[in-house]
ROSE-4610 file (N, C-alpha, C; in Angstrom, 1 decimal, always signed):
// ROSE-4610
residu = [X/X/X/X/X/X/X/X/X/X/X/X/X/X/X/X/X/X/X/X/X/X/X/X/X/X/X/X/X/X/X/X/X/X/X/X/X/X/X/X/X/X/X/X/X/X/X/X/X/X/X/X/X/X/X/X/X/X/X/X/X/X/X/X/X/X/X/X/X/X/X/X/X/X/X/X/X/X/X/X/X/X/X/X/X/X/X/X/X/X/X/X/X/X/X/X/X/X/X/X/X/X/X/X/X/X/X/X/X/X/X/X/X/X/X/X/X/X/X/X/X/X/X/X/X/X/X/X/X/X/X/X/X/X/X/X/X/X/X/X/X/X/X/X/X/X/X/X/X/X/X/X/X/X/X/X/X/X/X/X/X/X/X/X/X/X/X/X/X/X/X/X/X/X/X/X/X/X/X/X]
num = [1/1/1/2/2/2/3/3/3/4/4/4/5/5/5/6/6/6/7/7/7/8/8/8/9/9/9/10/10/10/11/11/11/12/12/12/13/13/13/14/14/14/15/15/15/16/16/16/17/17/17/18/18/18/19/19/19/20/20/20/21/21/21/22/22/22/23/23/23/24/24/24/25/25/25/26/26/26/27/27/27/28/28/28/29/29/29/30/30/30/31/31/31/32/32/32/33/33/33/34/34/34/35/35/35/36/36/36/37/37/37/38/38/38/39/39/39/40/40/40/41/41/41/42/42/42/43/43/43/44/44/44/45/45/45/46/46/46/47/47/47/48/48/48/49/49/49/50/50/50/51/51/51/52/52/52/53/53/53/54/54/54/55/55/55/56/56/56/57/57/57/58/58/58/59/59/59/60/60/60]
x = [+4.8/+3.4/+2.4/+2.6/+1.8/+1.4/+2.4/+2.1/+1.5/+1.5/+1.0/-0.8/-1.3/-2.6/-2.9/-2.2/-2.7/-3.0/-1.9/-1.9/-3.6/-3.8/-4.9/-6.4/-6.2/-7.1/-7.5/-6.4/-6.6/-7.2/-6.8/-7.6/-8.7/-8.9/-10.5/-11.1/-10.8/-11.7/-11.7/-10.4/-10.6/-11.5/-11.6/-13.3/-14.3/-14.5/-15.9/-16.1/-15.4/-15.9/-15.2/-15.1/-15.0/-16.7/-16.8/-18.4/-19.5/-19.6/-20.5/-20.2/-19.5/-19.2/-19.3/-18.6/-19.0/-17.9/-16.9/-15.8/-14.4/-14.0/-12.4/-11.3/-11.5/-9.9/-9.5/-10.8/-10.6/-9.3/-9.2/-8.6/-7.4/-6.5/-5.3/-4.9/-5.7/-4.7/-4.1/-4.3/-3.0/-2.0/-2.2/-0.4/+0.0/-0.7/-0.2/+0.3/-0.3/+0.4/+1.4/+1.7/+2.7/+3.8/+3.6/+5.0/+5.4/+4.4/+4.9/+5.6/+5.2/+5.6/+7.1/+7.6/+8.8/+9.9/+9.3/+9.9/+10.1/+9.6/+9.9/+11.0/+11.0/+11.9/+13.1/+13.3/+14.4/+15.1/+14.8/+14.5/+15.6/+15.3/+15.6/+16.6/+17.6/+18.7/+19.8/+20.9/+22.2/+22.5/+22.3/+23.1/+22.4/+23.1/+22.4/+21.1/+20.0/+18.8/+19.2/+19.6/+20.2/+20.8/+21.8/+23.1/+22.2/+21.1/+20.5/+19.5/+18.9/+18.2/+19.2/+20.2/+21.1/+21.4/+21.6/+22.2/+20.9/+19.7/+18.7/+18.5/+18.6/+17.7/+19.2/+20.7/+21.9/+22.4/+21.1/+21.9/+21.4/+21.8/+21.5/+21.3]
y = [+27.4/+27.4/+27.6/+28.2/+28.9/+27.2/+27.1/+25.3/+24.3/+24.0/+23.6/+24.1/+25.6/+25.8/+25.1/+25.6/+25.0/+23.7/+23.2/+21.5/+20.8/+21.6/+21.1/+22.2/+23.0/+23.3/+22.2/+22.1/+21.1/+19.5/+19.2/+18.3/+18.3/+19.1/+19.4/+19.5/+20.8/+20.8/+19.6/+18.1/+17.3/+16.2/+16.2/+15.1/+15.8/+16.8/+17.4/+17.4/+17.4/+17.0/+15.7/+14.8/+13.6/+12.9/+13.3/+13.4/+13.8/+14.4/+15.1/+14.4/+14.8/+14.3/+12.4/+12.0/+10.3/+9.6/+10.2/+10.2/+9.9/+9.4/+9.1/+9.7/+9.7/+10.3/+11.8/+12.9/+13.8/+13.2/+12.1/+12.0/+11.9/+11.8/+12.1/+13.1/+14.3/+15.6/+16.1/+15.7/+15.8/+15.4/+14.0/+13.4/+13.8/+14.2/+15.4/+16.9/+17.3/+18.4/+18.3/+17.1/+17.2/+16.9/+16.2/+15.3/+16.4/+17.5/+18.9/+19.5/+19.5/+20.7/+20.0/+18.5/+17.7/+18.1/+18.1/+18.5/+19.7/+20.8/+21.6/+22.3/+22.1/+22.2/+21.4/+20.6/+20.0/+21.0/+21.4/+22.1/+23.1/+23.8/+25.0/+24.8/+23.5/+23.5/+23.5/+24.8/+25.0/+24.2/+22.5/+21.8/+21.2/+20.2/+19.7/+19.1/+18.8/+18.3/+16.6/+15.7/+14.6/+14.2/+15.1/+14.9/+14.9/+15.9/+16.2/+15.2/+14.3/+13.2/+11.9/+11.6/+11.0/+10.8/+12.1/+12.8/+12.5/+13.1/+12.4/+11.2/+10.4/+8.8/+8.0/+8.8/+8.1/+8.0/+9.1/+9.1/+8.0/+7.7/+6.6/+7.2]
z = [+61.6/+62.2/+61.1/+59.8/+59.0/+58.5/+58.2/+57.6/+57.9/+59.6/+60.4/+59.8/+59.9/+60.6/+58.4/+58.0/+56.5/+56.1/+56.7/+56.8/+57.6/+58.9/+59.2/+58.5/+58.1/+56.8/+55.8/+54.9/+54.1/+54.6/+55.3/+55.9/+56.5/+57.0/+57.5/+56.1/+55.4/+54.4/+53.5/+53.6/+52.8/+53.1/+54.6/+55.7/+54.9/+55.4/+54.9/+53.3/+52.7/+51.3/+50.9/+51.6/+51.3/+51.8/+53.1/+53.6/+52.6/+52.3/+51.7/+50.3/+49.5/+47.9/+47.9/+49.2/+49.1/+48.6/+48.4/+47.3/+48.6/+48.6/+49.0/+48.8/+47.3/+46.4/+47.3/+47.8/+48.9/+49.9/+50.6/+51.3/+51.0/+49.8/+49.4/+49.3/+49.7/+49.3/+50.9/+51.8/+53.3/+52.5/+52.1/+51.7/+50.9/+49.8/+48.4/+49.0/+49.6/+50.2/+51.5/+51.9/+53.0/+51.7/+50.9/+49.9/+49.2/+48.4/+47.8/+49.2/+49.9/+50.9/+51.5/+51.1/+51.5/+50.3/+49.4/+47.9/+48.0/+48.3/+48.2/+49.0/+50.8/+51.8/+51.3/+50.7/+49.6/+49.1/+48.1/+47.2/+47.6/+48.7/+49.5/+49.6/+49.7/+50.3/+49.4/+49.8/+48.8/+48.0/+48.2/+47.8/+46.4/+45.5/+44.1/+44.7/+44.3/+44.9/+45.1/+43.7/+44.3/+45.7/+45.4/+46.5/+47.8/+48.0/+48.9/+49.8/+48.5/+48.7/+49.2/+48.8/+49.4/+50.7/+50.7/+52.6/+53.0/+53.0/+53.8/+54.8/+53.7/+53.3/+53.9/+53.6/+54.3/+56.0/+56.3/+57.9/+58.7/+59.5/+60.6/+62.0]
């Protein structure tokens, strides 16, 4: 849940200063912080990080 209320933090505060500044590039940090925050719950898990990425991307 903590992630969640940060997740829509970051985005709010990336509109409003994409508004304001005029600037776009603002609008890449939701996906930069959801991709760290993917990498990282990775990360977490017992296993070699490869092996891990495998098992993911292999289930059906």
């Amino acid at each position: 849940m903590l992630f969640f209320i940060a997740l829509l933090l970051v985005t709010g505060a990336s509109i409003v200063f994409a508004i304001k500044k005029k600037r776009a590039v603002f609008l890449v940090l939701p996906f930069l912080s959801m991709f760290i925050y993917f990498i990282v719950q990775i990360a977490l898990v017992p296993m070699p990080f490869f092996e891990t990425v495998k098992f993911i991307f292999s289930l059906r």
